[in-house]
C-alpha positions as CSV (number, residue, x, y, z in Angstrom):
1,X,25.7,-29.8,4.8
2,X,23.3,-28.9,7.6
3,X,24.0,-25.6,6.6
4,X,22.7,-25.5,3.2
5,X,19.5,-27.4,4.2
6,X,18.3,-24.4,6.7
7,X,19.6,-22.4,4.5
8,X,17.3,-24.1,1.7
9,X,14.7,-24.6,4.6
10,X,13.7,-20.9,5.8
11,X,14.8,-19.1,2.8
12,X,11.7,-21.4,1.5
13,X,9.8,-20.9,4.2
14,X,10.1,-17.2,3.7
15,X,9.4,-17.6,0.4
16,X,5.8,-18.6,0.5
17,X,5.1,-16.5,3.0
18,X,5.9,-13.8,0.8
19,X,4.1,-15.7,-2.2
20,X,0.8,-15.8,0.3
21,X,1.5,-12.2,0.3
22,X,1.4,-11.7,-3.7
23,X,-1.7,-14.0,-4.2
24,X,-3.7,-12.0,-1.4
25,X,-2.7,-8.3,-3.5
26,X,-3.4,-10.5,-6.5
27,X,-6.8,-11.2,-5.3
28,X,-7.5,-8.0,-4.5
29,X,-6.6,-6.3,-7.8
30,X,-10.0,-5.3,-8.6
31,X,-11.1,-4.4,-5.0
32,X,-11.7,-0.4,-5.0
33,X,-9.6,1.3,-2.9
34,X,-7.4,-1.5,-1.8
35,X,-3.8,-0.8,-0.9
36,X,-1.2,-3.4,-1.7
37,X,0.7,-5.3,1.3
38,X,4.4,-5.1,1.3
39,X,7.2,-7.4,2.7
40,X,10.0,-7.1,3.5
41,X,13.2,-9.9,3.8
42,X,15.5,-9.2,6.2
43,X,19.3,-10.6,7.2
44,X,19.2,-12.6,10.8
45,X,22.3,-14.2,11.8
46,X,21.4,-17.4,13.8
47,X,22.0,-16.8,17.7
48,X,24.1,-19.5,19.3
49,X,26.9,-21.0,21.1
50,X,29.6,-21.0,18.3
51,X,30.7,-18.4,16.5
52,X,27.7,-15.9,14.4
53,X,28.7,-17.0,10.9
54,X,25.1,-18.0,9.8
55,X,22.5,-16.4,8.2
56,X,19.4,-16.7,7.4
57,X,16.4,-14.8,6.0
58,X,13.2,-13.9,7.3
59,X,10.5,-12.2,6.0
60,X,8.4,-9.5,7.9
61,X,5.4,-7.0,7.1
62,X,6.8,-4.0,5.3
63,X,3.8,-2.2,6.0
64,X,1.5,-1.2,2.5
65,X,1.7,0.8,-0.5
66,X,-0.1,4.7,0.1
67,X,-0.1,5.5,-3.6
68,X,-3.2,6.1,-4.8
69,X,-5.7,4.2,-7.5
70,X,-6.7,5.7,-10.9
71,X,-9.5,7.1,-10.9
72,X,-12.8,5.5,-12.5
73,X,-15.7,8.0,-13.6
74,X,-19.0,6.4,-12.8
75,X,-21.3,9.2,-12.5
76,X,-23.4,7.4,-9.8
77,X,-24.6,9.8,-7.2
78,X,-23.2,8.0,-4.5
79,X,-20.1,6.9,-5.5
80,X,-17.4,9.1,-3.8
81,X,-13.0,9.3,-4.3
82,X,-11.4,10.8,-2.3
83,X,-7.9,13.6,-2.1
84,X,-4.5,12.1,-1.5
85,X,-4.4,11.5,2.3
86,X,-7.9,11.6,2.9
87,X,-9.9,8.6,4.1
88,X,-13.6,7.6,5.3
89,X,-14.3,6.9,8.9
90,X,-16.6,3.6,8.7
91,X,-17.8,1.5,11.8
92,X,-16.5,-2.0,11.9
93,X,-18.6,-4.4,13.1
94,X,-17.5,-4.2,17.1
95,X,-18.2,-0.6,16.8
96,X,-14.8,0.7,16.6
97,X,-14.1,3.0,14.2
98,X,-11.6,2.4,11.1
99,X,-11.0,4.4,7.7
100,X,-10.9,3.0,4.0
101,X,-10.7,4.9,0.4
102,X,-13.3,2.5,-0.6
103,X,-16.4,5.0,-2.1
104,X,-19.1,2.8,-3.5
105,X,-21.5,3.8,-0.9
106,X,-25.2,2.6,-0.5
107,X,-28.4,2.8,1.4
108,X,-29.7,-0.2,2.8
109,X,-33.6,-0.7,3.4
110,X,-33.1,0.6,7.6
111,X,-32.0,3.8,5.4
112,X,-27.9,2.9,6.8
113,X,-25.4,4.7,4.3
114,X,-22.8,1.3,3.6
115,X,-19.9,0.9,2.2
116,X,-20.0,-1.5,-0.9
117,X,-18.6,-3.9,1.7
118,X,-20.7,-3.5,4.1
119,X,-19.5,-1.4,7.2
120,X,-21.8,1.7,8.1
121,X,-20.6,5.1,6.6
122,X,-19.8,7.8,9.9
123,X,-21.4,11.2,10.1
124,X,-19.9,14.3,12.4
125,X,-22.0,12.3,14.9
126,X,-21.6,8.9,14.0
127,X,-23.3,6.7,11.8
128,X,-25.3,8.2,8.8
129,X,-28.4,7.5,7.5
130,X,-30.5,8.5,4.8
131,X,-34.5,9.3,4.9
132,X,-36.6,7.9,1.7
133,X,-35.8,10.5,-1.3
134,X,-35.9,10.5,-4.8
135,X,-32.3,11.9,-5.3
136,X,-29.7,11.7,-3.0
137,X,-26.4,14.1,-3.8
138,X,-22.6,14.7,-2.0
139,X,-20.7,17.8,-1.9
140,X,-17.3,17.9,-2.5
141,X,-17.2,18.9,1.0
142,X,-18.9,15.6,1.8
143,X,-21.8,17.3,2.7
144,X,-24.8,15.1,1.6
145,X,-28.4,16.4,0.3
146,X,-31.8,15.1,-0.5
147,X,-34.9,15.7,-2.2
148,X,-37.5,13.9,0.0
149,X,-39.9,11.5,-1.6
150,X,-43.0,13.5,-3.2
151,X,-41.1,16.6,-3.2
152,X,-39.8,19.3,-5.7
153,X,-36.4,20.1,-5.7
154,X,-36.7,23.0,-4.4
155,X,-37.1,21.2,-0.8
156,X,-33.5,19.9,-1.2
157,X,-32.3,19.4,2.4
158,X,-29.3,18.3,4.0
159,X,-28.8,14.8,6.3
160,X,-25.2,14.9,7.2
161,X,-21.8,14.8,6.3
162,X,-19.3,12.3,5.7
163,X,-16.4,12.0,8.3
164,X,-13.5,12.4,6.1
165,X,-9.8,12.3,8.2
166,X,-6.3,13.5,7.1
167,X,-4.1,11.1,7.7
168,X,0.0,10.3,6.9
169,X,0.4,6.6,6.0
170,X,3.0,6.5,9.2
171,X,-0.7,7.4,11.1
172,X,-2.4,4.4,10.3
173,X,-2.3,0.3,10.6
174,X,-3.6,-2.0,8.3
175,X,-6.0,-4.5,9.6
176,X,-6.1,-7.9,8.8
177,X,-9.5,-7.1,7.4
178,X,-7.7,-4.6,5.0
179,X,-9.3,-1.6,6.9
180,X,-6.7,1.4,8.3
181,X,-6.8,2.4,12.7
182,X,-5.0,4.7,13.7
183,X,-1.6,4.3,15.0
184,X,-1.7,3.9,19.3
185,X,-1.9,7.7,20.7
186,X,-2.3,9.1,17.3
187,X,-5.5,11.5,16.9
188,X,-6.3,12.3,13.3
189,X,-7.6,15.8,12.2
190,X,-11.0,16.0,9.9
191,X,-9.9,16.5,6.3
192,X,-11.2,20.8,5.3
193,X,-11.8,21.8,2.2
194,X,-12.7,19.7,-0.8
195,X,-12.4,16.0,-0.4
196,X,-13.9,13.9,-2.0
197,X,-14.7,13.7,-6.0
198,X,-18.6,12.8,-6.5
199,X,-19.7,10.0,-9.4
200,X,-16.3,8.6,-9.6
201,X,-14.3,5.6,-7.7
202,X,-10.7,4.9,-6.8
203,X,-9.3,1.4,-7.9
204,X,-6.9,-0.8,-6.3
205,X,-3.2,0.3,-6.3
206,X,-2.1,-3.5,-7.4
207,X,0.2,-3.5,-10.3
208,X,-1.2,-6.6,-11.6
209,X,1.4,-7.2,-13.8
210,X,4.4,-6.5,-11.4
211,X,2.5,-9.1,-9.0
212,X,2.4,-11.5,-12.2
213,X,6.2,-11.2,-12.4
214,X,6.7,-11.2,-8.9
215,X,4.2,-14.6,-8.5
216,X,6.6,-16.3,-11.1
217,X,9.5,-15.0,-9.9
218,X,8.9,-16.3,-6.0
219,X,8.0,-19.4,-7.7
220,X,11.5,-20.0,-9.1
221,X,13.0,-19.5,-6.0
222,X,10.9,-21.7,-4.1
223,X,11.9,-24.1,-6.5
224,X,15.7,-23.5,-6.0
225,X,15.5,-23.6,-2.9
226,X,14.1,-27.2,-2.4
227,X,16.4,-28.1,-5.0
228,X,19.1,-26.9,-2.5
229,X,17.5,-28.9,0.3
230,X,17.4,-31.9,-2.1
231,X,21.0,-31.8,-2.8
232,X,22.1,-31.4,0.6
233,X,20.1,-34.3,1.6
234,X,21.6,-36.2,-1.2
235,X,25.1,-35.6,-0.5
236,X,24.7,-36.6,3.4
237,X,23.3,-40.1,1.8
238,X,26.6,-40.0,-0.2
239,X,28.6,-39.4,2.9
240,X,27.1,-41.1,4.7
241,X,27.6,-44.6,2.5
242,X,31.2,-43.7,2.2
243,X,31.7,-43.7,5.7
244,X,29.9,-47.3,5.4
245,X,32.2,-48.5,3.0
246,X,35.7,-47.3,4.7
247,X,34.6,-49.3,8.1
């Protein structure tokens, strides 16, 4: 009986890890350019002194899902998506330096270029920022342009560009703040060419209504699975009044 009670016990344990999973990629459904978290369950046979004939299930990070968004137009001059692969260098707030697909960008009133979420958008030579002008623009090479205050457009200059890397999805980590690094001894090459799509957005990957099923779904099993541990506890009570009874 003690065997279907850890049974019952870590495949719910696992269980609402996972579920914790879900309702964070639930959370984030409408958070632009978020990529999904995956996990995994995996088979591990309990290590001991009798024979290895029980197993158990654990669940462990199965990294996140690299498809990309739909994109959203928005016509907004300085809102940015970005080619498959490609992703924006931002500084965190230790100063490292991490990459997102998030493209709402802004100018605060120091002039920084931001994120919607706040981390400081990286130039060629680190972080950008943007004079007073009365129209701001960016290439499809990320290149960005200005028309200074009090000036025709014919005075159009340019400020910077936007650091925009290549990168596989076996290049980079996921931070627990949802933001990519780059995998230990890994150096990622800047994206050429044209990459990024000005006056549009890229949405989250989450499949809200796979992670509806799956959010029901994990909490059947829980339920199961504490029925399990119910049961096993009743039957020891059971045994154990027998055993009572024949002495």
């Amino acid at each position: 009986m003690d065997r279907a009670l850890y049974v019952g016990m870590s495949g719910a344990t696992q269980t609402m890890l996972a579920q914790a999973v879900n309702s964070h990629n639930l959370a984030n459904a409408s958070t632009l350019g978020f990529k999904a978290q995956l996990v995994e369950a995996q088979a591990v046979v309990v290590q001991g002194n009798s024979l290895q004939t029980r197993v158990n299930v654990r669940s462990s990070d199965g990294g996140w899902d690299s498809s990309s968004g739909t994109l959203q137009q928005t016509n907004r001059d300085l809102d940015v998506a970005f080619a498959d692969k490609d992703w924006l260098a931002v500084q965190t707030a230790d100063g490292s330096e991490a990459y997102t697909r998030r493209g709402d960008l802004q100018i605060d009133n120091l002039g920084r270029l931001l994120t919607g979420s706040g981390e400081a958008v990286m130039g060629e030579g680190g972080p950008l920022s943007v004079p007073p002008a009365s129209s701001v623009s960016i290439a499809s090479d990320g290149t960005i342009s200005i028309v200074p205050q009090g000036q025709s457009a014919a005075a159009q200059a340019v400020v910077g560009r936007l650091k925009v890397v290549t990168a596989e999805p076996s290049q980079l980590l996921r931070g627990a703040d949802g933001l990519m690094r780059a995998s230990a001894g890994v150096q990622l090459s800047s994206a050429a060419g044209s990459v990024v799509t000005s006056g549009a957005l890229e949405s989250s990957n989450v499949n809200l209504a796979e992670s509806m099923v799956n959010m029901i779904s994990l909490a059947r099993q829980f339920e199961l699975q504490t029925k399990l541990m119910k049961s096993a506890d009743e039957n020891a009570q059971a045994s154990s009044s027998i055993m009572k009874m024949g002495g």
